[in-house]
C-alpha positions in Angstrom: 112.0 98.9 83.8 115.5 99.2 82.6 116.9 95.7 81.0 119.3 95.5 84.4 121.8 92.2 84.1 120.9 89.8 86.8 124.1 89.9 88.7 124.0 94.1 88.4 122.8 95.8 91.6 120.4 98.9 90.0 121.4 101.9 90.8 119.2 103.3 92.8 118.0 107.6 93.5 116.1 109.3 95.8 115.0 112.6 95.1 113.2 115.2 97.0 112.4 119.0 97.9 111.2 121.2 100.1 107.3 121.8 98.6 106.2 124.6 100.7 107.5 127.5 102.5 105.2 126.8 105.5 107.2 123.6 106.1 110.3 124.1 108.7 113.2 124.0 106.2 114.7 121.0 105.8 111.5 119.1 107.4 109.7 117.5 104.4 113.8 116.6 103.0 114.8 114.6 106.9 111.6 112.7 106.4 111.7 112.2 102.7 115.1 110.9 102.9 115.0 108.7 106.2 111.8 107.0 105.3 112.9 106.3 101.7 116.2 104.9 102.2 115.5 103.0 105.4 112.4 101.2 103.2 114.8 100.5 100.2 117.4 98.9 102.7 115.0 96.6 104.2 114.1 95.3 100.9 117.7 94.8 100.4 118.5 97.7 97.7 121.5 100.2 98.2 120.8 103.9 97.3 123.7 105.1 94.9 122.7 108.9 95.8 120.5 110.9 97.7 119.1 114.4 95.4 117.4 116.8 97.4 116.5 120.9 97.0 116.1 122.2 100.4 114.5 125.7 99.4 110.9 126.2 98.0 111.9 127.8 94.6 110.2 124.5 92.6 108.0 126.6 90.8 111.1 126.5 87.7 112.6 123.4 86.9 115.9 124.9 86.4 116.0 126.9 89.3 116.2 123.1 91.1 120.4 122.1 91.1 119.9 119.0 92.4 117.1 117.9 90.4 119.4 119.4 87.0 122.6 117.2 88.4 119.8 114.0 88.9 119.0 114.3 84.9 122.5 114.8 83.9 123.2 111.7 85.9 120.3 109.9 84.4 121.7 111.1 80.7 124.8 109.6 82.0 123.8 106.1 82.4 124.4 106.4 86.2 120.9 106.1 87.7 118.5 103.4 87.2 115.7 104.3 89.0 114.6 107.2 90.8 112.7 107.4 93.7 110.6 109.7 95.4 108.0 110.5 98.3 105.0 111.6 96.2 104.8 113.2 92.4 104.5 116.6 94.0 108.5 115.8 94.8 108.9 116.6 91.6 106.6 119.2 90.9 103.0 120.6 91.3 103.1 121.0 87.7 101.6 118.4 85.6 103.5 119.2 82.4 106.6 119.7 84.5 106.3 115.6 85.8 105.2 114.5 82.1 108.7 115.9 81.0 110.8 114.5 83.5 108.6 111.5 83.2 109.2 111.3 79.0 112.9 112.1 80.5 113.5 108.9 82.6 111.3 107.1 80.0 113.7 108.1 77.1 117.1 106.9 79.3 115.1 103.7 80.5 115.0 105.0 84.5 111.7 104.0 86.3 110.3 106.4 88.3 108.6 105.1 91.6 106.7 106.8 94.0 106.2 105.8 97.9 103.2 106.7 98.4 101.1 106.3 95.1 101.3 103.6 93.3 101.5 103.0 89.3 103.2 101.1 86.8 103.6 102.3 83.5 105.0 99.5 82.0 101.5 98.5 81.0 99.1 100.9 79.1 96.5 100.1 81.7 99.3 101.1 84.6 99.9 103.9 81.7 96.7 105.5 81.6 96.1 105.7 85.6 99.6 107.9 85.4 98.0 109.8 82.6 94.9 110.3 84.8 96.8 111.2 87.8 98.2 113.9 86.1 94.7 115.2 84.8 94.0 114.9 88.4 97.2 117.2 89.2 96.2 119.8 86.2 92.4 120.4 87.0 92.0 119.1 90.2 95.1 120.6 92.3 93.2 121.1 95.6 91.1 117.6 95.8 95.0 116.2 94.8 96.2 117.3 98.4 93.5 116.3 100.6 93.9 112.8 102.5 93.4 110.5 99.5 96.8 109.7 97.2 96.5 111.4 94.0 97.2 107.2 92.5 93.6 106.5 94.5 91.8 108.9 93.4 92.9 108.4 90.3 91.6 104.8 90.1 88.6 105.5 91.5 87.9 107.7 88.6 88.9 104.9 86.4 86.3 102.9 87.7 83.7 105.6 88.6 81.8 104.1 84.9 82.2 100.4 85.8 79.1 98.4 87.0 80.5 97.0 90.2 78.1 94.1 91.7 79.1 92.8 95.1 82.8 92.3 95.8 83.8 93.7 92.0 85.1 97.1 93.2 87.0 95.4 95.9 88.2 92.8 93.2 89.2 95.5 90.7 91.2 98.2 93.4 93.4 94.7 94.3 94.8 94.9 90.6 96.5 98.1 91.2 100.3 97.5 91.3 102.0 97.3 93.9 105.3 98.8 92.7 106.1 101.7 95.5 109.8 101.9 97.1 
């Protein structure tokens, strides 16, 4: 995570889109949004701004205003962190996320997700990103079925392990816990 002084608030994203054109417009964004900034104001953090692209055109990064402005912001020094619903906020693409990812990574911005959970501030939190997005590349259908992309990815992580007794329960409780 960014090196944020103690006494400095960290300022704080959301960003979101519309993902599909089957989805009432504006839908996914109301839900994205309320649920997001009403979870990051009961744990006491302010959101600086609120980046969202309400039409389904995601399939070109720079087709997306809002998620353009967001990186120029990030360039900027004004963002922090940035926060979103799910990966697929940011795109279905794999390579698309690993460059906005490397993005945020070169500016020092964390990137948090609500619903799937990693931290790659560790290369063991690295490598289940790096597997999730495997996941997103070659397994796009099994990716939007009930199960997170962040779980199955971990389960594929431990697919190879011997787990005796309570092991696999031990080892899914060291997944982090860092979600908005």
């Amino acid at each position: 995570m960014k090196k944020i002084n103690q006494s400095q608030e960290p300022k704080i994203a959301i960003y979101t889109r519309n993902t599909s054109i089957e989805q009432p417009v504006g839908h996914r964004l109301h839900r994205d949004i309320h649920v997001l900034k009403d979870r990051c104001e009961r744990n006491g953090y302010k959101i600086q701004r609120i980046y969202s692209d309400g039409d389904c055109s995601g399939k070109d990064l720079i087709d997306r205003l809002s998620l353009i402005e967001l990186m120029l912001n990030v360039a900027s020094g004004k963002i922090d962190m940035v926060i979103v619903w799910d990966l697929f906020s940011l795109s279905s693409s794999a390579e698309d996320i690993l460059t906005i990812k490397t993005f945020f990574d070169f500016y020092n911005v964390e990137l948090l997700s609500a619903t799937e959970q990693f931290d790659t501030s560790t290369s063991e939190g690295e490598l289940h990103f790096q597997q999730m997005m495997s996941l997103l590349e070659y397994e796009p259908l099994a990716c939007k079925q009930d199960i997170s992309l962040s779980s199955l990815a971990h389960l594929i992580m431990t697919e190879g392990e011997s787990m005796k007794g309570g092991e696999w329960n031990a080892g899914a409780s060291h997944e982090s816990n860092r979600t908005a």
